[in-house]
VMD Tcl script that draws the C-alpha trace (Angstrom):
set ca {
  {-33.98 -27.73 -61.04}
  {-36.39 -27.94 -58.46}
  {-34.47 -31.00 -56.67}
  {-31.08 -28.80 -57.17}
  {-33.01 -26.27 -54.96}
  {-34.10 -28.66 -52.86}
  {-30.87 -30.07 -52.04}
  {-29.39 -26.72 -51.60}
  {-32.00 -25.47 -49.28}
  {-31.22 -28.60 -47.04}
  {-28.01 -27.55 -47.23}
  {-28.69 -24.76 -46.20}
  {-30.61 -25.43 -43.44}
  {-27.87 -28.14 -42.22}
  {-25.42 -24.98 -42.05}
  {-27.69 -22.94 -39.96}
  {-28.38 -25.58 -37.84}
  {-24.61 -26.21 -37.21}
  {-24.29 -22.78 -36.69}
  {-27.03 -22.60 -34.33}
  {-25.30 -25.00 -32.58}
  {-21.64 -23.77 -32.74}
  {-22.99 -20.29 -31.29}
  {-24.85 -21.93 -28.42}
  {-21.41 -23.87 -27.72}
  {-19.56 -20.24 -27.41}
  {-22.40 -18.65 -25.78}
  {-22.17 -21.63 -22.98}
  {-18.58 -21.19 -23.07}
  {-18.17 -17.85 -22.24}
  {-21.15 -18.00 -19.71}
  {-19.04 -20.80 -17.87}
  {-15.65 -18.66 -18.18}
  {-17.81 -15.80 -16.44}
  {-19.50 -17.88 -13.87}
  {-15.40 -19.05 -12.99}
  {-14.03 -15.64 -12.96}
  {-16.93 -14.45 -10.53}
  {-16.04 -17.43 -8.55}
  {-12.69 -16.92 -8.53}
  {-13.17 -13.39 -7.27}
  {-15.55 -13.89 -4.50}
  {-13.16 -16.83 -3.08}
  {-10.64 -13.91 -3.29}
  {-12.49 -11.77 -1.90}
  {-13.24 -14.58 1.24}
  {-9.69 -15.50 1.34}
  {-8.45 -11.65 1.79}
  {-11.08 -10.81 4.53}
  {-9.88 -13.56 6.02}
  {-6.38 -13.74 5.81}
  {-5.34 -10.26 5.54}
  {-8.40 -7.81 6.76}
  {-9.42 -9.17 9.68}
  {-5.82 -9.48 11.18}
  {-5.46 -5.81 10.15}
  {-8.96 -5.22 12.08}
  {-7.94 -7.01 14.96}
  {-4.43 -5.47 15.18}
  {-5.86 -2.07 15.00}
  {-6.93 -0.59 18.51}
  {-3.55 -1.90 19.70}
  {-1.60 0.16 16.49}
  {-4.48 3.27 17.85}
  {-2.50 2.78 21.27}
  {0.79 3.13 19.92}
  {0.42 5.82 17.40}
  {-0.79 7.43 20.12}
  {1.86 6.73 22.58}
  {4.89 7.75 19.36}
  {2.65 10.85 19.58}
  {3.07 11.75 22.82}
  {6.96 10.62 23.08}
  {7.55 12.67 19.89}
  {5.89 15.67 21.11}
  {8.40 15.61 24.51}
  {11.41 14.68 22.63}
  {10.40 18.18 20.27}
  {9.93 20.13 23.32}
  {13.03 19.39 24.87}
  {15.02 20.05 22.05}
  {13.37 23.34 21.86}
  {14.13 24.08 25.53}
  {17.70 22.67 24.75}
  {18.56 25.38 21.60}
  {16.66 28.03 23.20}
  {19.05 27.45 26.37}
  {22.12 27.58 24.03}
  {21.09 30.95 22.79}
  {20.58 32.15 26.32}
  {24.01 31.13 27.23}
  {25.44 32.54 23.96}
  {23.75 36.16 24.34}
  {24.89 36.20 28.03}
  {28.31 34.67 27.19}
  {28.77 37.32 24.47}
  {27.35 40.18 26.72}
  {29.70 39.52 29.34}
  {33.54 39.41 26.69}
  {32.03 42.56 25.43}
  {31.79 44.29 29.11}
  {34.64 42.29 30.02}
  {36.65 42.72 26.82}
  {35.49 45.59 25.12}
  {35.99 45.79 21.02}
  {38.47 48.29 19.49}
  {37.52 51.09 18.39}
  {40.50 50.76 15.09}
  {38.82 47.72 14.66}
  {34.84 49.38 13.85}
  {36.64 52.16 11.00}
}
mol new
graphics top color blue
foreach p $ca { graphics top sphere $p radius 0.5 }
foreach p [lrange $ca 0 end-1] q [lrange $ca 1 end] { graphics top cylinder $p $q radius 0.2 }
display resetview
């Protein structure tokens, strides 16, 4: 009996070893797959500062300039389409003011 348990507790120490190892394989695994994804980000990372930020950085006091410039045209072109409509309505009162003197309604026309 005794060499029964014997056996089986080689066994069973045989099985934990192979486990021991099996989980150290995963853990190692997964530490690797970690240590590529954080590499693979930070090269991102390197890759868009490079490539895409720092064109946007350098391009940016000259896109100031213009905004500002679209600013200012925009801001002339609205005042002198306010001038224009509030010219029309001067020449509409004063064209209506002067058929009325001119041309003075019916008074069948009012009832």
């Amino acid at each position: 009996m005794s060499l029964l348990m014997a056996d089986f507790a080689g066994a069973v120490n045989q099985l934990a070893s192979f486990a021991a190892i099996a989980l150290i394989f995963e853990v190692s695994l997964i530490v690797i797959l970690f240590a590529a994804l954080a590499i693979g980000l930070a090269l991102l990372a390197r890759w868009l500062q490079q490539k895409l930020i720092g064109p946007i950085q350098a391009a940016a006091p000259a896109t100031h300039n213009l905004s500002s410039k679209i600013d200012r045209i925009s801001g002339k072109v609205i005042d002198v389409v306010v001038e224009f409509h509030s010219r029309r309505a001067q020449v509409t009162a004063i064209t209506n003011i002067i058929l009325n003197y001119l041309l003075p309604p019916d008074e069948s026309d009012q009832d």
